[in-house]
C-alpha positions in Angstrom: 42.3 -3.8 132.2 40.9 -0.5 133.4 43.8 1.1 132.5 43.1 1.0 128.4 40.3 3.1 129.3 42.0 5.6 130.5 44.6 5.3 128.0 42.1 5.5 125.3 40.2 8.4 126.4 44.1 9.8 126.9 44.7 9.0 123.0 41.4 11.1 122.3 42.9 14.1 123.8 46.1 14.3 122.2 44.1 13.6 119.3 42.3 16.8 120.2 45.0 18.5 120.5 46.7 17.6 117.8 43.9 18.9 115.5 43.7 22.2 117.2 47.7 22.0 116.1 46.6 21.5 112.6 43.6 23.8 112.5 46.2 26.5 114.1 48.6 25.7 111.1 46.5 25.9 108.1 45.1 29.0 109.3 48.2 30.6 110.0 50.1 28.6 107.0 52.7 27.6 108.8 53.8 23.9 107.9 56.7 23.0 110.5 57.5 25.2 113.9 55.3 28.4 114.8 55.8 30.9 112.0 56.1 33.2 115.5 52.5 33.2 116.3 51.5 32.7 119.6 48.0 31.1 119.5 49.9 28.4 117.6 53.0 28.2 120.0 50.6 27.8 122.8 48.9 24.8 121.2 52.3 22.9 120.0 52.9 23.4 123.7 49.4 22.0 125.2 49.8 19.1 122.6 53.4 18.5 123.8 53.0 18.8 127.6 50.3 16.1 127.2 52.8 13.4 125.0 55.2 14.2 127.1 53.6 13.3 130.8 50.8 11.0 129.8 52.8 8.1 128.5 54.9 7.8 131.7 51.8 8.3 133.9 49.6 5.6 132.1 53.0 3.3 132.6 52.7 4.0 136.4 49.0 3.4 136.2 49.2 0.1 134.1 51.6 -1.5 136.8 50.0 -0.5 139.8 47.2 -1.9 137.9 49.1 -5.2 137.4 50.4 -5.0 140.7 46.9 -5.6 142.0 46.0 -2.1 143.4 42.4 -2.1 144.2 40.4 -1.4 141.2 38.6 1.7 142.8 42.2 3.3 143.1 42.9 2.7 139.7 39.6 4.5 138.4 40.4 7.2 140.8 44.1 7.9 139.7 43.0 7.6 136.2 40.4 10.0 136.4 43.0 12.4 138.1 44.9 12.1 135.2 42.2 13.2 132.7 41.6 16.1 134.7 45.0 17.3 135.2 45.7 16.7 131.6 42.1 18.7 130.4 42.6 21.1 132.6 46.0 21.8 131.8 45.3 22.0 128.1 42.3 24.3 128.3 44.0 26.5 130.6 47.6 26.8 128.3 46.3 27.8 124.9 43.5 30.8 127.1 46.4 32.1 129.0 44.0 30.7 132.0 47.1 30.4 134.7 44.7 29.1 137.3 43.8 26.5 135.6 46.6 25.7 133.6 48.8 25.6 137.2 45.9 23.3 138.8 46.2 21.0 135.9 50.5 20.7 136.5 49.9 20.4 139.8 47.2 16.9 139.7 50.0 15.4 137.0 52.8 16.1 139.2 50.9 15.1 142.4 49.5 12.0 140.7 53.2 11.4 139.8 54.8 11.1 142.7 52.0 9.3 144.4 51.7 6.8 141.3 55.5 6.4 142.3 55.1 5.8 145.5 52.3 3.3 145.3 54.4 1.4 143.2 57.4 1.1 145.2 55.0 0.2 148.3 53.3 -2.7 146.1 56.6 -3.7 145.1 58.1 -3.8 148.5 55.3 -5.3 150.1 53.9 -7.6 147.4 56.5 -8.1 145.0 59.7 -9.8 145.5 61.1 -7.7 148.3 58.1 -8.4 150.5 58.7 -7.8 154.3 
Protein backbone atom coordinates (compact mmCIF):
# COMPACT_ATOMS: atom_id res chain seq x y z
CA UNK A 1 0.00 0.00 0.00
CA UNK A 2 1.63 3.33 -0.94
CA UNK A 3 -0.33 4.96 1.45
CA UNK A 4 1.82 3.53 4.67
CA UNK A 5 4.45 5.41 3.18
CA UNK A 6 3.08 8.41 3.39
CA UNK A 7 1.63 7.72 6.66
CA UNK A 8 4.93 6.75 7.93
CA UNK A 9 6.90 9.63 6.87
CA UNK A 10 3.58 11.55 8.28
CA UNK A 11 4.32 9.69 11.86
CA UNK A 12 8.02 11.10 11.56
CA UNK A 13 6.82 14.55 11.42
CA UNK A 14 4.62 14.68 14.28
CA UNK A 15 7.27 12.92 15.89
CA UNK A 16 9.33 15.98 14.98
CA UNK A 17 7.20 18.07 16.22
CA UNK A 18 6.44 16.61 19.15
CA UNK A 19 10.12 16.79 20.20
CA UNK A 20 10.49 20.40 19.32
CA UNK A 21 7.26 20.44 22.06
CA UNK A 22 9.46 18.73 24.53
CA UNK A 23 12.70 20.53 23.81
CA UNK A 24 10.45 23.92 24.07
CA UNK A 25 9.19 22.61 27.55
CA UNK A 26 12.28 21.57 29.35
CA UNK A 27 13.83 24.73 28.41
CA UNK A 28 11.05 26.83 29.41
CA UNK A 29 10.06 24.32 32.40
CA UNK A 30 6.85 24.22 31.75
CA UNK A 31 5.28 20.61 32.23
CA UNK A 32 1.55 20.90 30.91
CA UNK A 33 0.05 24.04 28.84
CA UNK A 34 2.46 27.00 27.78
CA UNK A 35 3.65 28.70 30.92
CA UNK A 36 2.60 31.85 28.51
CA UNK A 37 5.50 31.66 26.27
CA UNK A 38 5.06 32.09 22.81
CA UNK A 39 7.82 30.04 21.16
CA UNK A 40 6.22 27.16 23.00
CA UNK A 41 2.54 28.14 22.12
CA UNK A 42 3.52 28.19 18.59
CA UNK A 43 4.95 24.72 18.67
CA UNK A 44 1.92 23.01 20.69
CA UNK A 45 0.07 24.59 17.78
CA UNK A 46 2.31 23.34 14.70
CA UNK A 47 2.27 19.83 16.50
CA UNK A 48 -1.56 20.07 16.85
CA UNK A 49 -2.59 21.42 13.49
CA UNK A 50 -0.65 18.40 12.12
CA UNK A 51 -2.68 15.58 14.44
CA UNK A 52 -5.44 17.20 13.82
CA UNK A 53 -5.57 17.28 9.66
CA UNK A 54 -3.29 14.42 8.86
CA UNK A 55 -5.24 11.51 10.23
CA UNK A 56 -8.37 12.43 8.25
CA UNK A 57 -6.29 13.12 5.14
CA UNK A 58 -4.33 9.78 5.17
CA UNK A 59 -8.07 8.23 5.75
CA UNK A 60 -9.13 9.95 2.35
CA UNK A 61 -5.86 8.87 0.88
CA UNK A 62 -6.02 5.11 2.04
CA UNK A 63 -9.56 4.73 0.38
CA UNK A 64 -8.95 6.36 -2.72
CA UNK A 65 -6.09 4.08 -2.59
CA UNK A 66 -8.36 1.04 -2.06
CA UNK A 67 -10.73 2.38 -4.32
CA UNK A 68 -8.23 1.72 -7.04
CA UNK A 69 -7.15 5.35 -7.96
CA UNK A 70 -4.20 5.17 -10.16
CA UNK A 71 -1.11 4.66 -8.28
CA UNK A 72 0.60 7.82 -9.68
CA UNK A 73 -2.32 9.93 -8.14
CA UNK A 74 -1.77 8.44 -4.94
CA UNK A 75 2.01 9.40 -4.79
CA UNK A 76 1.11 12.76 -6.03
CA UNK A 77 -1.66 13.52 -3.31
CA UNK A 78 0.58 12.05 -0.80
CA UNK A 79 3.33 14.11 -1.51
CA UNK A 80 1.02 17.22 -1.43
CA UNK A 81 0.24 16.29 1.90
CA UNK A 82 3.92 16.26 3.19
CA UNK A 83 4.35 19.53 1.76
CA UNK A 84 1.42 21.17 3.06
CA UNK A 85 1.98 19.74 6.36
CA UNK A 86 6.15 20.73 6.36
CA UNK A 87 5.43 23.76 5.18
CA UNK A 88 2.79 24.61 7.43
CA UNK A 89 4.91 23.62 10.37
CA UNK A 90 8.06 25.50 9.53
CA UNK A 91 6.15 28.47 8.62
CA UNK A 92 3.89 28.48 12.28
CA UNK A 93 6.61 28.30 14.90
CA UNK A 94 8.97 31.44 12.43
CA UNK A 95 5.97 33.62 12.26
CA UNK A 96 6.72 32.87 8.36
CA UNK A 97 2.81 33.80 7.16
CA UNK A 98 3.67 32.94 3.58
CA UNK A 99 4.52 29.94 4.20
CA UNK A 100 2.51 28.93 6.96
CA UNK A 101 -0.82 30.20 4.72
CA UNK A 102 0.71 28.07 1.57
CA UNK A 103 0.95 25.04 3.73
CA UNK A 104 -3.17 25.50 4.96
CA UNK A 105 -3.99 26.19 1.72
CA UNK A 106 -2.37 22.44 -0.01
CA UNK A 107 -4.14 20.57 3.19
CA UNK A 108 -7.33 22.29 2.54
CA UNK A 109 -7.06 21.94 -1.24
CA UNK A 110 -5.96 18.34 -0.99
CA UNK A 111 -9.01 18.03 1.24
CA UNK A 112 -11.60 18.77 -0.72
CA UNK A 113 -10.19 17.19 -3.77
CA UNK A 114 -9.39 13.92 -1.78
CA UNK A 115 -13.19 14.34 -1.12
CA UNK A 116 -14.18 14.64 -4.21
CA UNK A 117 -12.21 11.88 -5.76
CA UNK A 118 -13.73 9.71 -3.42
CA UNK A 119 -17.25 10.36 -3.96
CA UNK A 120 -16.50 10.11 -7.94
CA UNK A 121 -14.77 6.52 -7.32
CA UNK A 122 -17.65 5.67 -5.28
CA UNK A 123 -20.23 6.79 -7.63
CA UNK A 124 -18.69 5.48 -10.62
CA UNK A 125 -17.00 2.32 -9.26
CA UNK A 126 -18.58 1.47 -6.17
CA UNK A 127 -22.03 0.43 -5.65
CA UNK A 128 -23.86 3.42 -7.04
CA UNK A 129 -22.09 3.03 -10.43
CA UNK A 130 -23.95 4.74 -13.41
Amino acid sequence: MITSLYASLSALLIVKLTLSVIKLRRKNRVSVGDGGNEELQLAIRAHANAVEYIPITLLLLLTLELNGAPKMLIYILGVMLLVGRILHAIGLPAKDFRKRVLGMQITIYLLIGLAILNIAFFAFTGPLKF
